[in-house]
Structures are given as structure tokens and as C-alpha cells.
C-alpha positions as CSV (number, residue, x, y, z in Angstrom):
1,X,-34.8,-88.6,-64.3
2,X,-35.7,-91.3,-61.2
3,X,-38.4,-90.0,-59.4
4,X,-37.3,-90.4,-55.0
5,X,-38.8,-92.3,-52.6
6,X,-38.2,-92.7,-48.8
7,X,-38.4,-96.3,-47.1
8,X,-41.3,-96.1,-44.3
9,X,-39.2,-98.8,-42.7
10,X,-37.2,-96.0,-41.1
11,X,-39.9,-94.8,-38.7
12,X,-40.8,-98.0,-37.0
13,X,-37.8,-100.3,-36.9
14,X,-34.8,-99.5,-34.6
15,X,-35.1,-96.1,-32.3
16,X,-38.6,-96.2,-33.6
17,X,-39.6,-99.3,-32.6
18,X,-41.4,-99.1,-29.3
19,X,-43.7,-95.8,-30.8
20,X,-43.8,-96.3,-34.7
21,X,-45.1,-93.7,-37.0
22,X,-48.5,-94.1,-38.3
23,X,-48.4,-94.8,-42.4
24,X,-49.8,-92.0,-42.9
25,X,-48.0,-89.8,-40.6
26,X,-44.8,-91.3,-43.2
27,X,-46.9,-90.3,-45.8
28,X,-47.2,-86.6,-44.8
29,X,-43.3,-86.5,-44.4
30,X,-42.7,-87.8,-47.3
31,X,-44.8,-85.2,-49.1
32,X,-44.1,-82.6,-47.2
33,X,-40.4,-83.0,-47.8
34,X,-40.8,-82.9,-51.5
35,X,-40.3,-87.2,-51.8
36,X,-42.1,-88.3,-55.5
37,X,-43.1,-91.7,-53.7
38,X,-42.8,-94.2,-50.6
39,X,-41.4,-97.7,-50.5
40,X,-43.8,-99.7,-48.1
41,X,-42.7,-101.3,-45.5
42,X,-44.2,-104.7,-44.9
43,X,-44.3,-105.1,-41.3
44,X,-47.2,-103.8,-39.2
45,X,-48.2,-101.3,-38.3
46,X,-47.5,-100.2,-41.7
47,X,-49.4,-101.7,-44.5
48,X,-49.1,-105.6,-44.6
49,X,-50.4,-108.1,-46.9
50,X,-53.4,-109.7,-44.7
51,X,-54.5,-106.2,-43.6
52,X,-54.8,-105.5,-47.5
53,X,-56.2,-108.9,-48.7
54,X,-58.9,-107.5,-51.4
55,X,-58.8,-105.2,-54.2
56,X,-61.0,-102.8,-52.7
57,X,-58.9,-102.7,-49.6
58,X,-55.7,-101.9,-51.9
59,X,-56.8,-99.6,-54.4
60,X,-58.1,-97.3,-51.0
61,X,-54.2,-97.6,-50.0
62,X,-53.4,-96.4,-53.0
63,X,-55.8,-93.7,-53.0
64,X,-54.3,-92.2,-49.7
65,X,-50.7,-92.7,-51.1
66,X,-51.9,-90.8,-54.1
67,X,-53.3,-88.1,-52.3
68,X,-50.3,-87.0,-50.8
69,X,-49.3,-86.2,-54.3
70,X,-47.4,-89.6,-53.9
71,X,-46.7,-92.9,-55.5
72,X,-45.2,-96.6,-54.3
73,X,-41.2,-97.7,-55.3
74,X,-41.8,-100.9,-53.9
75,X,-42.8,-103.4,-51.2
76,X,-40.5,-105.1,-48.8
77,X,-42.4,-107.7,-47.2
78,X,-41.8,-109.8,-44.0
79,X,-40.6,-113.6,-44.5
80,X,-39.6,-114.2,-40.8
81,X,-41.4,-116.8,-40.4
82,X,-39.7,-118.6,-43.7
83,X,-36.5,-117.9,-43.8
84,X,-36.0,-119.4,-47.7
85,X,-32.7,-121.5,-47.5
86,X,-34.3,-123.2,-45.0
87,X,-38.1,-123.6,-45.3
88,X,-39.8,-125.7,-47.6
89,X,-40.7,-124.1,-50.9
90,X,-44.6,-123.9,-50.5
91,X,-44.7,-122.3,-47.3
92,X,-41.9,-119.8,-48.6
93,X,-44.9,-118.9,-51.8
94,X,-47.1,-119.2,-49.5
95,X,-46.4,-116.0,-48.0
96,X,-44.7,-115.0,-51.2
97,X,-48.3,-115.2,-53.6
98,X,-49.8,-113.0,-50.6
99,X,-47.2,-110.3,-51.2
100,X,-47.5,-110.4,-55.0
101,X,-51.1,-110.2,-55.1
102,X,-50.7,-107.1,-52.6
103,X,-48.2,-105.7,-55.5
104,X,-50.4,-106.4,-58.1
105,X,-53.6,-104.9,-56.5
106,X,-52.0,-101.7,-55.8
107,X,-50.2,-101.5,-59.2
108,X,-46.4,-101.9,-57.4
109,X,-43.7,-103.2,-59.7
110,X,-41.1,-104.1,-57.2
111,X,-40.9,-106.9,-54.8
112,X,-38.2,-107.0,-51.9
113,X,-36.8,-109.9,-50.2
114,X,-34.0,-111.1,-48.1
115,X,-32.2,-114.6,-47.1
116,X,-33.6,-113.8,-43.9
117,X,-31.1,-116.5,-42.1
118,X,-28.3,-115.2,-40.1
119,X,-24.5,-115.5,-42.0
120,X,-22.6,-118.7,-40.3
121,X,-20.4,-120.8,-41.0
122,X,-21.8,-124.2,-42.3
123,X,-20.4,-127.7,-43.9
124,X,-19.7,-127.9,-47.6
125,X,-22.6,-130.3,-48.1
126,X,-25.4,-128.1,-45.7
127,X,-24.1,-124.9,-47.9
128,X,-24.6,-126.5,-50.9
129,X,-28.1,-127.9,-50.1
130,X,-29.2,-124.4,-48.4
131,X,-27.9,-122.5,-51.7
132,X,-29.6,-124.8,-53.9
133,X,-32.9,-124.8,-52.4
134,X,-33.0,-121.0,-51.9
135,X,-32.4,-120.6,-55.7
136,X,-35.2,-123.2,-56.5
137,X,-37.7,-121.8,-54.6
138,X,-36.4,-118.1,-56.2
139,X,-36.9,-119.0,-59.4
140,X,-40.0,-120.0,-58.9
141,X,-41.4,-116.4,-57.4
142,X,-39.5,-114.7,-59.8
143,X,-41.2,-116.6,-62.8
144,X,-44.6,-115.5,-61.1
145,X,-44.1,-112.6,-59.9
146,X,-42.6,-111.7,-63.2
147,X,-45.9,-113.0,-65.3
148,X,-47.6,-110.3,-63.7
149,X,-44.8,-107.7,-64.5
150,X,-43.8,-107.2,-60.6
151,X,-39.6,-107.0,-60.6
152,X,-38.5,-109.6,-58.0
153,X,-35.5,-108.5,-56.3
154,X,-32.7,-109.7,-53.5
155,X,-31.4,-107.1,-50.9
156,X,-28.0,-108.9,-49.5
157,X,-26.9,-107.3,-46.6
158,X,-24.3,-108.1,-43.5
159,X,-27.0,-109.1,-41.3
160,X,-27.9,-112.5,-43.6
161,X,-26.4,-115.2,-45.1
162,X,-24.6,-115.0,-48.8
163,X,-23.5,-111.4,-48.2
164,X,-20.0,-111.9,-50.1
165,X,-19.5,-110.2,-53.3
166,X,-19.1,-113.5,-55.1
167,X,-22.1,-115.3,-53.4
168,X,-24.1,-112.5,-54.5
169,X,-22.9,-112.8,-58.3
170,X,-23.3,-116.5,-57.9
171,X,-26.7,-116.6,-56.7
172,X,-28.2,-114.6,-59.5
173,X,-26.8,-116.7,-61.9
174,X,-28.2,-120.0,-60.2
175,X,-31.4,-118.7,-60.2
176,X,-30.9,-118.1,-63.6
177,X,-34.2,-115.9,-64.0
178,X,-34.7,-112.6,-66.1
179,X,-36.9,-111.4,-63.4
180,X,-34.5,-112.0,-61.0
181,X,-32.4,-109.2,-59.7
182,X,-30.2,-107.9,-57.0
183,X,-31.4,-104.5,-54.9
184,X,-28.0,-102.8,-55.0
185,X,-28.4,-100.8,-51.6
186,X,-24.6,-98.6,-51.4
187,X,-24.3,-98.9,-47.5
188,X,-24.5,-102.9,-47.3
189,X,-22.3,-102.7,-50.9
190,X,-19.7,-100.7,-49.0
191,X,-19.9,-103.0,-45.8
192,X,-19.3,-106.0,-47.9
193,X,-16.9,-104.7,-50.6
194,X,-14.7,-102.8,-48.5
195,X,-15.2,-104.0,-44.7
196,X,-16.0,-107.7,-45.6
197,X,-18.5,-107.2,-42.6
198,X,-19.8,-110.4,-41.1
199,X,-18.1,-112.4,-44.0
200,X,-17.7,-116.1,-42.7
201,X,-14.1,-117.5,-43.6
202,X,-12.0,-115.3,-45.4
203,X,-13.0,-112.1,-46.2
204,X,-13.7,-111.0,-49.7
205,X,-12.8,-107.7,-50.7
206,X,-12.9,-105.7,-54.1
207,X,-10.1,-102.9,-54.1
208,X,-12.8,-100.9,-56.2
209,X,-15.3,-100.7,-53.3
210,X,-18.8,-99.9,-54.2
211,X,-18.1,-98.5,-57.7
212,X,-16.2,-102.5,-58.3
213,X,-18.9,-104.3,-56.9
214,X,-22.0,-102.5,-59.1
215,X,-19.6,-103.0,-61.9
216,X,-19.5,-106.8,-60.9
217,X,-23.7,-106.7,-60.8
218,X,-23.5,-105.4,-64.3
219,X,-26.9,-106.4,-65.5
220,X,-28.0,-107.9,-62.5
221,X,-29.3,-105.0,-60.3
222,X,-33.4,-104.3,-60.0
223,X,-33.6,-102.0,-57.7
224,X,-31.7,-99.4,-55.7
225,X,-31.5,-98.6,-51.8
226,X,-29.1,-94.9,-51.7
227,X,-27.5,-94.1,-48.3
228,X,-23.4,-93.3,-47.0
229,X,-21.6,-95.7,-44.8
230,X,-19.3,-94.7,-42.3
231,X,-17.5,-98.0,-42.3
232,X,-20.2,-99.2,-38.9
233,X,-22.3,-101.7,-38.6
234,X,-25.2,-101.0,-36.7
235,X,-25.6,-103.5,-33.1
236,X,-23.6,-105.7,-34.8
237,X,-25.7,-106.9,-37.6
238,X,-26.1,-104.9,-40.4
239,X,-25.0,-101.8,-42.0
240,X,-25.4,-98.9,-40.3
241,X,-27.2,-95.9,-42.4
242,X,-24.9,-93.0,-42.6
243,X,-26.1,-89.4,-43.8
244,X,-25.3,-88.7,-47.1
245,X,-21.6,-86.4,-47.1
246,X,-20.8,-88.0,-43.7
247,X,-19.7,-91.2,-44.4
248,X,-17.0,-93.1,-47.0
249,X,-18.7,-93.4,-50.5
250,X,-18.2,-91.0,-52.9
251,X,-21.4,-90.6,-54.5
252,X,-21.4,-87.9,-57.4
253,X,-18.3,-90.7,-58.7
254,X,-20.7,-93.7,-58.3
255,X,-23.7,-91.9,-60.0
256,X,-20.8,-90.9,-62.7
257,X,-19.3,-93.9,-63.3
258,X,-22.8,-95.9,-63.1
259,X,-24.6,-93.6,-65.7
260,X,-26.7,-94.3,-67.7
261,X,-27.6,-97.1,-66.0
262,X,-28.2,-95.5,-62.9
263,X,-30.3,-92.4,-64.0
264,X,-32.3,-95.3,-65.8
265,X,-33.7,-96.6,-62.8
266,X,-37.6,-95.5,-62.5
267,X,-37.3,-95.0,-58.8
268,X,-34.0,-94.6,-56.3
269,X,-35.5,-95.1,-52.7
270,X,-33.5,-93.4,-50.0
271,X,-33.1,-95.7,-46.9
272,X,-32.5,-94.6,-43.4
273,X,-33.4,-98.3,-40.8
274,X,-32.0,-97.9,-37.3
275,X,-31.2,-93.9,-37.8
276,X,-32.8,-92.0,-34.8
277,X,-32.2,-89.2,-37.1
278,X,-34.2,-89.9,-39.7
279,X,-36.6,-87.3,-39.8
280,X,-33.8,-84.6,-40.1
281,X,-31.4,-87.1,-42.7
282,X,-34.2,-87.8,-44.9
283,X,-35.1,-84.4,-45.9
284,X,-31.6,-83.2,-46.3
285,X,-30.4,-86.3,-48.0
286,X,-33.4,-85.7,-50.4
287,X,-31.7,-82.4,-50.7
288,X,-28.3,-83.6,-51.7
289,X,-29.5,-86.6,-54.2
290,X,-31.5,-84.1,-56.2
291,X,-28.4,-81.7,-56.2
292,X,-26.1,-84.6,-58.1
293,X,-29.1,-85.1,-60.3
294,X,-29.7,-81.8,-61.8
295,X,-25.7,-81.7,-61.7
């Protein structure tokens, strides 16, 4: 059975933003909620790779994680400052070998990442050399992060560029990695599979929705991000984070029709961004996961 983790992201981005929580108040959420773990988010004030630059400083992280009864599904970093299509690949790892060595010092096994840059529509020659760069510099992280057994996975979303179904499938394969994976997360899945939200030039839509486009990932997919979609996006951008039972996925057929690939994941982190609800969704939607689980 996957153990349950919550994304700390969700108390300080968004509604949260001007007066985050505290780490550790997210850690006494978590446990108090009945969570197995946190997934870190990498922007301050929550734990960040230059506040946690030794192995002393990590392994006391971990030690406050742990004493909430708690462990880590992963670590989603911030690459702002490098967006990867279009920086140059040392200062992209750069950042990147900070993050790793953050993962490896406080024994995580999954690292998070994004496209960063915007969607929009370019020239064939400026996609081509933005596509090929971003899967150069890729393969390179996920041949190091994967020598030190850290799982380097790609969250596609609305809000960033290659966020068609087919330019995810495509990108995987041109990194061409084994340690190179996709973080399936069902809200942006829905937004792109079903809404084509934010797709530039024709939209590109799979009649079998979420359920199609894991089926398309078959073999490709790291990591999972679990949350409904009511068919929104959120300001705009990106998808926005539906309670689980109030929005359009059907999620005790998904969890069928993925199985046994889905109960095979070690962790399935529950991700609420820009919900000003997410006190009250994450401890109910922790409620309904574990009730198609034991089901």
C-alpha cells in the first residue's frame, strides 16, 4: 500500500502567500491528520537547499520530520532563476547539484522539476532549439541524480511550456533516460487531456481523459501528485486544485484501471497549491484516498 504525503507548498503559495505557515507548523498538520509523510517544498520559508547546505544541517531536518512520526515523498525545488529551455546548461546544474545533494543528505528519492518558461507560441526553429536543449541538459541531471538513486521527475502543467499530451510523451523519449520520468499529477492531466488548457495552436485532446493520457505515460510516470479538477484554471495559469468528490475525475475508475501500477507507487502525495481551503481539503481528502485504498 502507498504510504500519503501532503505537499507543504499548499500553505505558503497562493492565499497563503503573504503569512506562510512555518515547516513545522505543516509538519504538525500533517501528523496530526494522520499523513505517513510530507513532500518539501523548496521555496523559503520552507526548507531550501542553501539553508540546508551540510549533512549535519540535513540529517537535523530530518530528525524533526521524523519526529512527527513522519517521512519525505519528495522535494520540489525552485529553478526560477533558470528556466531550463532557456538557460545554459551549467547554470541549470548548478542549482540542480545543490538540490540533489539536499536529496541525498536527507535520504529523499524524488526530485521535482518544471519547464518553468511560460507556454507560447514560438517559430519552428526556436521550438526546436528550446526542446533540444531542455532534453540535453535533462539527461544530464537525470544521469546524476540517478547514480545516487534519487528519481528525477517532470511535473507538466498548464502554466509552462510543453503541456500537450504529445509533447509530454515526446519529451521523455528525447531525453531518453531510465531515470527520467513524468510526475503524473491528475488535475493538470485533466486540464490538458480534456480542457487543452493554455495549449498553443490547436488543441490536443484525448477522448479518454485522465485514464487515456496515464495510459499514454505507460512506463514513463515517477511520481504522483492526486487532486480533482473542476474543469478551472486557477488566475489563469494553472490548474486549479479541486477537492476530491467535487470536481470531474472519477477517481476509484482511475485507481482501477491504473492498478497495479498505481498501488505500486511508494508514495502518492496529495496536492492542494492556491486552495484557501487547504487546511479543511487536506484532511478530508486524506480521508477519501485511504477509503478507495482499503476498497
Amino acid at each position: 500500500m502507498p504510504k500519503i504525503s501532503i505537499g507543504s507548498w499548499a500553505f505558503a503559495f497562493g492565499p497563503f502567500e503573504r503569512d506562510p505557515w512555518p515547516f513545522e507548523r505543516v509538519l504538525e498538520y500533517a501528523a496530526k491528520s494522520g499523513y505517513d509523510g510530507v513532500e518539501i517544498n523548496g521555496f523559503r520559508p520552507h526548507p531550501h537547499q542553501d539553508d540546508y547546505d551540510s549533512l549535519q544541517k540535513q540529517r537535523e531536518l530530518v530528525k524533526m520530520v521524523g519526529g512527527y512520526g513522519l517521512g519525505i515523498s519528495g522535494y520540489a525545488p525552485d529553478f526560477a532563476s533558470a528556466p531550463p529551455p532557456l538557460a545554459g546548461a551549467d547554470e541549470y546544474l548548478g542549482i540542480f547539484r545543490k538540490c540533489l545533494a539536499f536529496c541525498t543528505g536527507c535520504g529523499i528519492n524524488t526530485l521535482r522539476v518544471d519547464t518553468v518558461s511560460p507556454p507560447e507560441a514560438l517559430s519552428e526553429r526556436e521550438y526546436g532549439e528550446r526542446f533540444a536543449r531542455l532534453a540535453d541538459t535533462w539527461r544530464i541531471a537525470a544521469e546524476e541524480s540517478g547514480r545516487e538513486g534519487v528519481s528525477f521527475v517532470w511535473e507538466f502543467e498548464p502554466g509552462f511550456w510543453l503541456n500537450k499530451p504529445g509533447e509530454v510523451a515526446a519529451l521523455v523519449d528525447a531525453v531518453g533516460h531510465d531515470n527520467f520520468k513524468v510526475l503524473f499529477d491528475t488535475s493538470h492531466a485533466y486540464m490538458g487531456a480534456v480542457v487543452g488548457a493554455r495549449h498553443t495552436g490547436d488543441k490536443q485532446l484525448l477522448p479518454g481523459g485522465v485514464i487515456e493520457y496515464a495510459q499514454l505515460l505507460h512506463g514513463k510516470i515517477g511520481h504522483l501528485h492526486l487532486v480533482d479538477s473542476d474543469g478551472t484554471l486557477h488566475d489563469n495559469t494553472t490548474s486549479t486544485h479541486a477537492p476530491f468528490g467535487h470536481g470531474n475525475i472519477d477517481f476509484k475508475s482511475f485507481i482501477d484501471k491504473m492498478d497495479p501500477a498505481m498501488r505500486a507507487f511508494p508514495w502518492w502525495c496529495v496536492d492542494f497549491c492556491f486552495c484557501a481551503e487547504a487546511e479543511q481539503y487536506g484532511a478530508e481528502g486524506l480521508v477519501y484516498l485511504k477509503r478507495i485504498l482499503e476498497n
